[in-house]
C-alpha positions in Angstrom: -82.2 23.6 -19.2 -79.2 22.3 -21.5 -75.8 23.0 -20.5 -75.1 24.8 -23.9 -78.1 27.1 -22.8 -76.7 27.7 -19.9 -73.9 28.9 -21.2 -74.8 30.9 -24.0 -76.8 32.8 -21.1 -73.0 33.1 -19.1 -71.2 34.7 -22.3 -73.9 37.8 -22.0 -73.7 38.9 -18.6 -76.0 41.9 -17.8 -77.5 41.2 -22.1 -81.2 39.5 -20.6 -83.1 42.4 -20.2 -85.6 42.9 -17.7 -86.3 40.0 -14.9 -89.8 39.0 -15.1 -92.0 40.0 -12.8 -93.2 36.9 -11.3 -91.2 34.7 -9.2 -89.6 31.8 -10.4 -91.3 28.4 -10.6 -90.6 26.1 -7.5 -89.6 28.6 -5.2 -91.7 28.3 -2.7 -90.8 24.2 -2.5 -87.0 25.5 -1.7 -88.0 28.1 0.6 -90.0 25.6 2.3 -87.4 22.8 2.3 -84.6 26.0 3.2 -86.9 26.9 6.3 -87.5 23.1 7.1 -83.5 22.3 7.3 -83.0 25.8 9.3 -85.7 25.3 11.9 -84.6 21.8 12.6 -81.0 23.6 13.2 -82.5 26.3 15.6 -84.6 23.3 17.5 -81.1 21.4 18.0 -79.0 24.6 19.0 -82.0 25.3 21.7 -82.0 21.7 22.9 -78.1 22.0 23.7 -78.5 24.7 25.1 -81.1 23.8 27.3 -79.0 20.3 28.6 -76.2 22.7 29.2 -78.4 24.5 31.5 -78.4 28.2 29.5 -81.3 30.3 29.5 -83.9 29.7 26.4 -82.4 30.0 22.8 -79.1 31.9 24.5 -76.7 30.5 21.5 -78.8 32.1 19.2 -78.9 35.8 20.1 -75.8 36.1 22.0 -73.1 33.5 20.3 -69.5 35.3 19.8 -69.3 38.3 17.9 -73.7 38.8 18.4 -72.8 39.9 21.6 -71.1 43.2 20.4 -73.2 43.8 17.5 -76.1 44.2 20.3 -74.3 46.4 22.0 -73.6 48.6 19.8 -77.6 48.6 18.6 -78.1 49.2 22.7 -75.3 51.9 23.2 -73.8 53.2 20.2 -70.1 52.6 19.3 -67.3 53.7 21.6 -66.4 50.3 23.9 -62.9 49.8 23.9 -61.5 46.3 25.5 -57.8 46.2 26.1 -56.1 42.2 25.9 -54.1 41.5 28.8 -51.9 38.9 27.1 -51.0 41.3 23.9 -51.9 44.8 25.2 -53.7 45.4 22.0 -57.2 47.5 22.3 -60.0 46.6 20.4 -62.6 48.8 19.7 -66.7 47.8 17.6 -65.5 49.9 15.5 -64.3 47.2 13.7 -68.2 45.7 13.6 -70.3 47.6 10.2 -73.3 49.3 11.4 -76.0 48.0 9.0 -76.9 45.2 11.2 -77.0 47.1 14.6 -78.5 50.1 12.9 -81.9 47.3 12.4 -81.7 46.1 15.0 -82.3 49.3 17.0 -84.9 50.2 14.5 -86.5 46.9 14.7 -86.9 46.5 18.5 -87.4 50.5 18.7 -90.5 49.6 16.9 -91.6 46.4 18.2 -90.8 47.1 22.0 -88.4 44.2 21.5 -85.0 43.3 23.0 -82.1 43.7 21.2 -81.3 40.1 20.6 -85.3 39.1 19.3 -84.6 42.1 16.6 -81.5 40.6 16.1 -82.6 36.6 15.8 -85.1 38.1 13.7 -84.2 40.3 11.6 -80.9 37.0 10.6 -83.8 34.9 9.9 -86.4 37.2 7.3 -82.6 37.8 6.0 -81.6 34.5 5.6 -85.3 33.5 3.9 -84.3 36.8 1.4 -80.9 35.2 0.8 -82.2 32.0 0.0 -84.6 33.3 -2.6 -82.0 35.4 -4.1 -79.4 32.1 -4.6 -82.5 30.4 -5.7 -83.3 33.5 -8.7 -79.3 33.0 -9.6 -79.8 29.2 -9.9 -83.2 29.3 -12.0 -81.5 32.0 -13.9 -78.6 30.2 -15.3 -79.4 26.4 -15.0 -83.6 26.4 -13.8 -85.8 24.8 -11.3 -84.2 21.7 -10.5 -80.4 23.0 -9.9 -81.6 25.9 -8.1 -83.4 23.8 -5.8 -80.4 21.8 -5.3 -78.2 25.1 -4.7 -80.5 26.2 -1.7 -80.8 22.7 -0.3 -76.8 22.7 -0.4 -76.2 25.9 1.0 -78.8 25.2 4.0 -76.8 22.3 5.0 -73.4 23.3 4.8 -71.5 22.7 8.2 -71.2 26.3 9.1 -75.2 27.1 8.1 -75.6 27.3 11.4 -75.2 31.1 11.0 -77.8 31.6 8.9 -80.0 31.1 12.6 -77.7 33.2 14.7 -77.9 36.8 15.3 -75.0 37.1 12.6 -74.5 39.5 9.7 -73.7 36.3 7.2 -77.7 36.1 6.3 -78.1 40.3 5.6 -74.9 40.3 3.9 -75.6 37.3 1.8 -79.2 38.4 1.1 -78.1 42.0 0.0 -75.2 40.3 -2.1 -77.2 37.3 -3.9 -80.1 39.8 -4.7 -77.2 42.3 -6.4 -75.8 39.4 -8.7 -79.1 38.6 -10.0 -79.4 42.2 -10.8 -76.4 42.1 -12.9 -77.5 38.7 -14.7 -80.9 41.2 -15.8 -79.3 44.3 -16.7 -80.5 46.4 -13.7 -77.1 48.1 -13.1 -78.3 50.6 -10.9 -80.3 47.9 -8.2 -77.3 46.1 -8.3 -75.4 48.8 -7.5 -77.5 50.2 -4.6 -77.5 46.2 -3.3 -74.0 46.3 -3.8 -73.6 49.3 -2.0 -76.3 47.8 1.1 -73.9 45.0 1.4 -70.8 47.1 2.3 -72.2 48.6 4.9 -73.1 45.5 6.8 -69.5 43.7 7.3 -65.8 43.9 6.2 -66.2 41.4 3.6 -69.0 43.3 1.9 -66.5 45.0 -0.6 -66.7 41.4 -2.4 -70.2 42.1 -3.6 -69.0 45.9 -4.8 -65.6 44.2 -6.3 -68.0 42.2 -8.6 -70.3 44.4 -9.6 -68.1 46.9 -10.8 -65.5 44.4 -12.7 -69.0 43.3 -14.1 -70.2 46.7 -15.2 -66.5 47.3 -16.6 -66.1 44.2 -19.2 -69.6 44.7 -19.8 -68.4 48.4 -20.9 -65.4 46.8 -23.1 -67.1 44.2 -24.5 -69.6 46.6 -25.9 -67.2 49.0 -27.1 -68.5 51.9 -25.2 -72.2 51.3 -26.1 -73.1 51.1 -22.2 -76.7 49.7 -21.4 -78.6 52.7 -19.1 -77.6 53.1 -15.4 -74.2 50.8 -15.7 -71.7 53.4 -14.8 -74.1 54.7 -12.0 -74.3 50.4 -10.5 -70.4 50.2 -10.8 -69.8 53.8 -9.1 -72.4 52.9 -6.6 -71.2 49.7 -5.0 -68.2 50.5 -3.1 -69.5 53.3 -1.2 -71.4 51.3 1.5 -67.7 50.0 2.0 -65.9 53.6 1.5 -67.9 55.0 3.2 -67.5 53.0 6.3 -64.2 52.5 6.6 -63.6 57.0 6.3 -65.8 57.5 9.2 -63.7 55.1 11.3 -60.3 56.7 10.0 -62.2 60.0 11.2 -62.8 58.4 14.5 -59.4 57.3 15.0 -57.5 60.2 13.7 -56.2 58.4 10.7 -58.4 58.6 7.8 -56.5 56.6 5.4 -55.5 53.8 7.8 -57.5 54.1 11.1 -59.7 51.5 9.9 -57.4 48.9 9.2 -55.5 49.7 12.2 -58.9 49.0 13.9 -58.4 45.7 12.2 -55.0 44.7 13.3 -56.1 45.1 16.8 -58.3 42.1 16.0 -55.7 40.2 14.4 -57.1 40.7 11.3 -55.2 42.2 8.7 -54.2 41.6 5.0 -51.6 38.7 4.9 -50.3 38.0 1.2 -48.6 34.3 2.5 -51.2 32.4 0.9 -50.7 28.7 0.5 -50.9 25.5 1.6 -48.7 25.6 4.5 -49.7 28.8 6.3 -53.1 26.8 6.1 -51.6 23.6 8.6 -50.1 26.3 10.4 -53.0 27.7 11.5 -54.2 24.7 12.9 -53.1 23.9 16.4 -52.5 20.2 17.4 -54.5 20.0 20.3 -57.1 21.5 22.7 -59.2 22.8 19.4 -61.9 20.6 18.7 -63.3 19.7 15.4 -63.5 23.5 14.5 -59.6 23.7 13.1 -60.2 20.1 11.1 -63.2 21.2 9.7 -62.6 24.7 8.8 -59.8 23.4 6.8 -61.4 20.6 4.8 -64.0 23.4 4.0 -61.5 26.0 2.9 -60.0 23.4 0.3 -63.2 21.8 -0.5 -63.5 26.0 -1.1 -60.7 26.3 -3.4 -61.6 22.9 -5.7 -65.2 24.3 -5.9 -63.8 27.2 -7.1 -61.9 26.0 -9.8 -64.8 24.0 -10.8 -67.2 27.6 -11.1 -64.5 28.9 -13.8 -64.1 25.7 -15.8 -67.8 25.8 -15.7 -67.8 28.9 -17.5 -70.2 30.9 -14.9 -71.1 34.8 -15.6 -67.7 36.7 -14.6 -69.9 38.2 -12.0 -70.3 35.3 -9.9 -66.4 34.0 -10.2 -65.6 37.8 -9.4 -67.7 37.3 -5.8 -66.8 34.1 -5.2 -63.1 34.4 -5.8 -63.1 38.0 -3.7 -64.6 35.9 -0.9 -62.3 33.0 -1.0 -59.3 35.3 -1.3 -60.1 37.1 1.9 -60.4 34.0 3.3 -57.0 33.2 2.5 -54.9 35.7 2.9 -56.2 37.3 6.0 -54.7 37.1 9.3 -56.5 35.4 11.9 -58.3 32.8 14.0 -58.3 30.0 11.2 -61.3 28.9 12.6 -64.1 31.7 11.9 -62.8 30.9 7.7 -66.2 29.0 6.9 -68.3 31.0 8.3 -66.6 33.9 5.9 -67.6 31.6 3.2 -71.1 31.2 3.5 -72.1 34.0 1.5 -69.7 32.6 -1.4 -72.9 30.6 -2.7 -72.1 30.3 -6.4 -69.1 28.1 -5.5 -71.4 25.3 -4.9 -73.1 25.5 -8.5 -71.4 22.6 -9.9 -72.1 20.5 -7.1 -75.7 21.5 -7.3 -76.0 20.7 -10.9 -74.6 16.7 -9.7 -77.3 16.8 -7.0 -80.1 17.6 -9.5 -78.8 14.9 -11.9 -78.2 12.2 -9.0 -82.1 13.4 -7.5 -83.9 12.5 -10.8 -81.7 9.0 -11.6 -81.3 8.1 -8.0 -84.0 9.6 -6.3 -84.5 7.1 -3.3 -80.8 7.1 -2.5 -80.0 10.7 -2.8 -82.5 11.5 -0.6 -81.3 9.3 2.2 -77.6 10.9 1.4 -78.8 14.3 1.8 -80.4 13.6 4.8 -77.7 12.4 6.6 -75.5 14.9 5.6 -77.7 17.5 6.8 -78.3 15.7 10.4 -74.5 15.9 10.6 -74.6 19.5 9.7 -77.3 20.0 12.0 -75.3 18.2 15.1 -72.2 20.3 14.3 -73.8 23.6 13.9 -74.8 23.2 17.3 -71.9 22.1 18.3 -70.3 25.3 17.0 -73.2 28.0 18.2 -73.2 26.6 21.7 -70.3 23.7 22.7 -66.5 24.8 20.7 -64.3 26.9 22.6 -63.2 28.4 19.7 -64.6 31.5 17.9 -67.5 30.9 15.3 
């Protein structure tokens, strides 16, 4: 597809119509090579953690923050922990309840244990999610780029947690599925998806914050003359989120701020000291690992990919997401190291890098290949490195 094509298609967000009903051309060759790249990750992460002499596949049900998620699923919300050093007391409150809420369905119904439901229920997620970036990437630039965008996002560094029992693939599934509606004109799917994707994590209020801003200029730049179901997607997709966050003020006693109070007790609050210095501050100069180094050459490769999606001229929708996502990333408080992870989702940032890879594959076939191979056996070695080795938080 031209690049004058594509763009034409960028200046009418939500103006295509109705997706067709088949599936895209080539998808099933990017699922496959998706799967391929994730299995070999999952094979690694068990192989650590067998030399390390943990029980089979522990890393990938019960790594960091999966271990509360199955708890709640097992017990229900209501732990409390109180830190010694800070006297803070952290509650799962502060964990959305999409996630646990399947996996208590799933292993109610399979007679399995929480963390199987959980493993599986990342993985169908994470096979949705990669069809959904694939229908965004056929959409705007065809076969060959969207390839190129799932083989990207299936190797970046922190992909790891697209195996894990983690709430990056539901959220990212439920989020790439609502942008495509958006791009076809279904305002009220992408508002129900929208909606979906606030209830499984904090950051789900990007996905609502895009479809909405969508379904406004849409609104302006027809003068009023709304396509059917548009106000009803844009009302839709914050509830999820809303919703959420007032049952935990209720909880609390607060309903306006218990949430966020919730929050601070994780040391995660809004922080509006955005630059680049209160990113080297955040990385410690010893005793961390490759997690600090790496999370921060991600976060700036973050910020240049950005700025690359709006001189590309991508649909408003997809800048809205990505840029939500990146801003959280950046001007919330916490462990500095967890930031990639929280940018997984953000999958339209590696469009224009996706468009070089399908150029370089059909010029340079043999020796892109052997690039992208290696870059994904790095990936592979340090996503087990993170799921099962850092002492840092994923």
């Amino acid at each position: 597809m031209s690049t004058s094509s594509a763009l034409r298609r960028s200046d009418r967000p939500g103006g295509t119509g109705r997706p067709p009903v088949e599936s895209p051309p080539g998808v099933l060759r990017a699922l496959a090579l998706f799967a391929a790249v994730r299995l070999a990750g999952v094979a690694v992460v068990v192989a650590v953690d067998g030399v390390a002499g943990r029980p089979f596949g522990k890393s990938l049900a019960h790594a960091w923050d999966s271990v509360w998620y199955l708890h709640i699923a097992e017990h229900g919300y209501g732990t409390q922990v109180r830190i010694t050093s800070t006297g803070a007391v952290q509650t799962d409150w502060a964990f959305f309840p999409l996630y646990p809420g399947l996996i208590r369905a799933l292993s109610g119904l399979l007679h399995l244990t929480a963390g199987q439901a959980g493993v599986l229920i990342a993985w169908a997620c994470a096979l949705i999610a990669a069809y959904g970036v694939y229908a965004v990437g056929h959409h705007l630039h065809g076969q060959a780029v969207a390839t190129a965008l799932v083989a990207l996002w299936a190797a970046l560094p922190h992909a790891v947690v697209l195996s894990l029992a983690y709430t990056e693939p539901l959220f990212t599934a439920c989020a790439a599925w609502a942008l495509y509606a958006v791009l076809n004109g279904r305002w009220p799917a992408a508002g129900a998806l929208a909606l979906v994707a606030g209830l499984s994590r904090p950051s789900g209020i990007a996905a609502a914050a895009a479809v909405t801003t969508a379904a406004v200029y849409e609104a302006v730049r027809r003068r009023g003359r709304v396509p059917p179901g548009l106000w009803a997607g844009a009302v839709l997709g914050p509830l999820g989120w809303i919703a959420y966050v007032l049952w935990v003020g209720r909880q609390t006693g607060d309903l306006l701020h218990g949430y966020f109070r919730v929050q601070s007790a994780w040391r995660s609050q809004l922080d509006l000291s955005v630059g680049p210095l209160r990113i080297l501050r955040s990385m410690p100069l010893d005793g961390t690992g490759a997690a600090y180094p790496v999370a921060v050459c991600v976060v700036l490769a973050g910020i240049l990919l950005f700025c690359l999606l709006c001189l590309d001229r991508a649909p408003l929708v997809l800048v809205v997401f990505a840029g939500s996502l990146l801003l959280l990333v950046l001007a919330m408080s916490g462990p500095f190291s967890s930031r990639p992870r929280f940018l997984l989702p953000a999958f339209p940032l590696l469009i224009p890098a996706a468009r070089a890879l399908a150029t370089a594959w059909r010029t340079r076939l043999r020796r892109t290949r052997a690039l992208y191979a290696g870059l994904t056996a790095v990936s592979l070695l340090y996503g087990a490195y993170l799921a099962a080795l850092a002492p840092k938080p994923l």
